[in-house]
N, C-alpha and C positions, 0 to 999 in steps of 0.2 A: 415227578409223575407225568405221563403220558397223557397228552392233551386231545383226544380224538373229538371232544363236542368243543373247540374252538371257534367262535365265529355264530355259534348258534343262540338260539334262547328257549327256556324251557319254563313254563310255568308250573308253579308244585303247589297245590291248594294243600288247609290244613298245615299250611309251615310254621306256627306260632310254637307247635312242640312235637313231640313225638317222632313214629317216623316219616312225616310232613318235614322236621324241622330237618333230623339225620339226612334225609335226601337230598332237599335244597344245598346242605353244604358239601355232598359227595358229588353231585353234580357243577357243583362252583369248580372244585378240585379237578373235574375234569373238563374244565376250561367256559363250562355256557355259561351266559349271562342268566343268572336266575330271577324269576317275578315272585317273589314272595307272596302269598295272598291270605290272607284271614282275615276274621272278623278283630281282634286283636291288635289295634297298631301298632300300641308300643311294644309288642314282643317281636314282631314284624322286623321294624324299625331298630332294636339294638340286632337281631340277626344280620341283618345286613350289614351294619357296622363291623359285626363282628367276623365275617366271609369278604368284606374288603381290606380289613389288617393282614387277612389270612392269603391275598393278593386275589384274591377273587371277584365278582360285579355280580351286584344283586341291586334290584327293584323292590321298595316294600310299597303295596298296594292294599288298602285292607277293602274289606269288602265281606255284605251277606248273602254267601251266593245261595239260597233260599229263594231271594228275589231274582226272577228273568232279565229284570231289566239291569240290575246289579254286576249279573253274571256277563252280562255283553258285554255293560261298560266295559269293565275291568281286563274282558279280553281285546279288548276295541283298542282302551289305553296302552294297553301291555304290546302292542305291535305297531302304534301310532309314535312308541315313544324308542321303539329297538329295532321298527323296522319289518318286524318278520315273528314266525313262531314254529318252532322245529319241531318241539320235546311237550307234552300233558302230563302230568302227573296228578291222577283223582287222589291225592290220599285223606283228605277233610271226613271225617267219619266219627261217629259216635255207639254207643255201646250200650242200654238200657235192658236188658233184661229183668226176669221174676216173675213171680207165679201169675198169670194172663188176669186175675180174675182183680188181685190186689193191685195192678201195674195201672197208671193214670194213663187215659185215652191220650193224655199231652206229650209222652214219653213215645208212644209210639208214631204219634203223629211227624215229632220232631225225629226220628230215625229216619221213616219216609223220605222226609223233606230234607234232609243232609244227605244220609247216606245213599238216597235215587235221587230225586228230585233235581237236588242242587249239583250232584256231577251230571246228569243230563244238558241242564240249562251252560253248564259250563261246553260241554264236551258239543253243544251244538255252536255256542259261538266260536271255538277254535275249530273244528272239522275246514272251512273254508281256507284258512292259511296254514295249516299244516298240508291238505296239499299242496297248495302252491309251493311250501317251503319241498314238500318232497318233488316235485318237479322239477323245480328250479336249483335248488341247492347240490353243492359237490358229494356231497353224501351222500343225495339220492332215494331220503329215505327220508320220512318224520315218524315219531313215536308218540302211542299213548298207553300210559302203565296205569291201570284201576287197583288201587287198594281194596281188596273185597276182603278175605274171611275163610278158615277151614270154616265156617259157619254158611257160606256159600257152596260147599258141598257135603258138609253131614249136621243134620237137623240134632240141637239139641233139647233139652227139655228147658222150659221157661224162657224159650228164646226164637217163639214163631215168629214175631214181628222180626226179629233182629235177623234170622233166619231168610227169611222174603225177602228184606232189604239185600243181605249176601248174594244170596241164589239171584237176585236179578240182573246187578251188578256183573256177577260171572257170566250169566249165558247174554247178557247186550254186549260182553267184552266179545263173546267169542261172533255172535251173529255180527256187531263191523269190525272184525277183523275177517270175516270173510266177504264183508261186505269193499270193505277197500283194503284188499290185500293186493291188485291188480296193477294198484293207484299209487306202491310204494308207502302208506303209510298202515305201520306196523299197529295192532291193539293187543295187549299183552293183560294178564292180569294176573296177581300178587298176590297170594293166602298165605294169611297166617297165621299160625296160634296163639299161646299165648305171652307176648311181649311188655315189657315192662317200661307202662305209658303211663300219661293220664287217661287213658279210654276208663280205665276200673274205677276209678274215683267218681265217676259220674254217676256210678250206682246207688241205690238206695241202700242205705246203713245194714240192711239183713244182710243183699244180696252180697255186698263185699264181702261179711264176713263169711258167709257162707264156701264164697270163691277162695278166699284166705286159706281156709282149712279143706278145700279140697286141692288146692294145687301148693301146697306147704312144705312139700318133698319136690319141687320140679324149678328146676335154674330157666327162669324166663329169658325167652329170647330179650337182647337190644333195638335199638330203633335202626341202631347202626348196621346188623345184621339187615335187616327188611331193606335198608339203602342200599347195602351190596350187589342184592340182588337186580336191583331198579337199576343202579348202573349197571350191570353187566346185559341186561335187555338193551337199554338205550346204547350202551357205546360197540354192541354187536356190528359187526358190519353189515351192511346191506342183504348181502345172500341169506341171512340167517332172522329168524323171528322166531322168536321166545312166545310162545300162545299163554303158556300157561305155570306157574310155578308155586308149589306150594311148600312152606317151611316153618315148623314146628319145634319146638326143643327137642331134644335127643329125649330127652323122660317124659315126656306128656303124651300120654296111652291116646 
């Protein structure tokens, strides 16, 4: 396979599973050094293992990027110990929907603080060496790819928090990406429907089942799909930027 992220490094939050996990190892394949990051270590920690059998170089760093100060470190460490930072990957996210009124103020709290919050805090401590790596590097270019959500462009029922979280995530992607589009470093972002994760399990016992039986007839996307995609933004060449991409199962109305 064709190695065009050679020489770079890309951090992928959320890589303990899902398509956090899918990506870190699509991205090893094409050649970067990948930072593993979750709260998780030892899942962390056998993926790594398991993308350097595969001849691949990965970092497992766990970390609550919830915490500001967390989130530095971990990007502070992640370019202290490789040098540089080319490649963002927000994909760390969570999924808590149900009826607003039954839903605990904790559940949405912690969407907040994962799915905004904690890629802010992230995405401010890497902005500084991604550009440098876009100026500096043969490439000419740094990326960041935001896992947000078809739920970041069409609201559904029992899902305003989860919804807000989406929609914010989408329009901060597109405002710096035209923010430092000038600068060489590309902001892309990633929707998707619905994928077969642990995101569903975090739900409350109704809500699964409910989701169960409404989408019972529909072949869920992979994690490995959603990684396809993330590669083909980041291994783009230079002239080309991917603003926006959304992808859905062929059956899911």
């Amino acid at each position: 396979m064709p190695t065009p992220l050679l020489s770079t490094v890309a951090l992928v939050t959320g890589a303990s599973s899902g398509i956090g996990q899918a990506t870190a190892r699509a991205l090893a394949a094409r050649g970067a050094t990948v930072v593993l990051v979750a709260r998780r270590q030892d899942r962390i920690e056998v993926l790594a293992k398991e993308i350097a059998a595969e001849g691949g170089q990965a970092v497992a760093l766990a970390a609550d990027l919830t915490d500001a100060d967390a989130a530095t470190a971990v990007v502070g460490t992640a370019v202290d110990r490789l040098g540089r930072l080319d490649t963002l990957v927000n994909a760390a996210g969570v999924m808590l929907t149900g009826d607003s009124i039954a839903s605990p103020l904790t559940e949405w709290q912690q969407m907040v603080d994962i799915n905004v919050t904690g890629l802010l805090y992230v995405t401010k401590a890497a902005l500084p060496h991604l550009v440098e790596a876009a100026a500096t590097s043969p490439r000419q270019v740094a990326d960041v790819v935001n896992v947000s959500s078809i739920a970041g462009r069409w609201t559904i029922p029992g899902a305003a928090v989860y919804n807000a979280t989406k929609f914010g995530v989408t329009a901060a992607t597109e405002a710096w990406r035209q923010e430092y589009a000038r600068r060489n470093v590309r902001f892309s972002v990633v929707e998707p429907g619905l994928v077969e994760t642990e995101l569903q399990s975090h739900q409350q016992s109704a809500v699964q089942e409910r989701m169960a039986a409404r989408f019972a007839d529909v072949e869920q996307l992979h994690p490995g799909d959603i990684a396809e995609a993330v590669e083909y933004i980041v291994t783009s060449p230079r002239r080309r930027a991917v603003a926006e991409i959304v992808i859905r199962p062929t059956d899911q109305v």
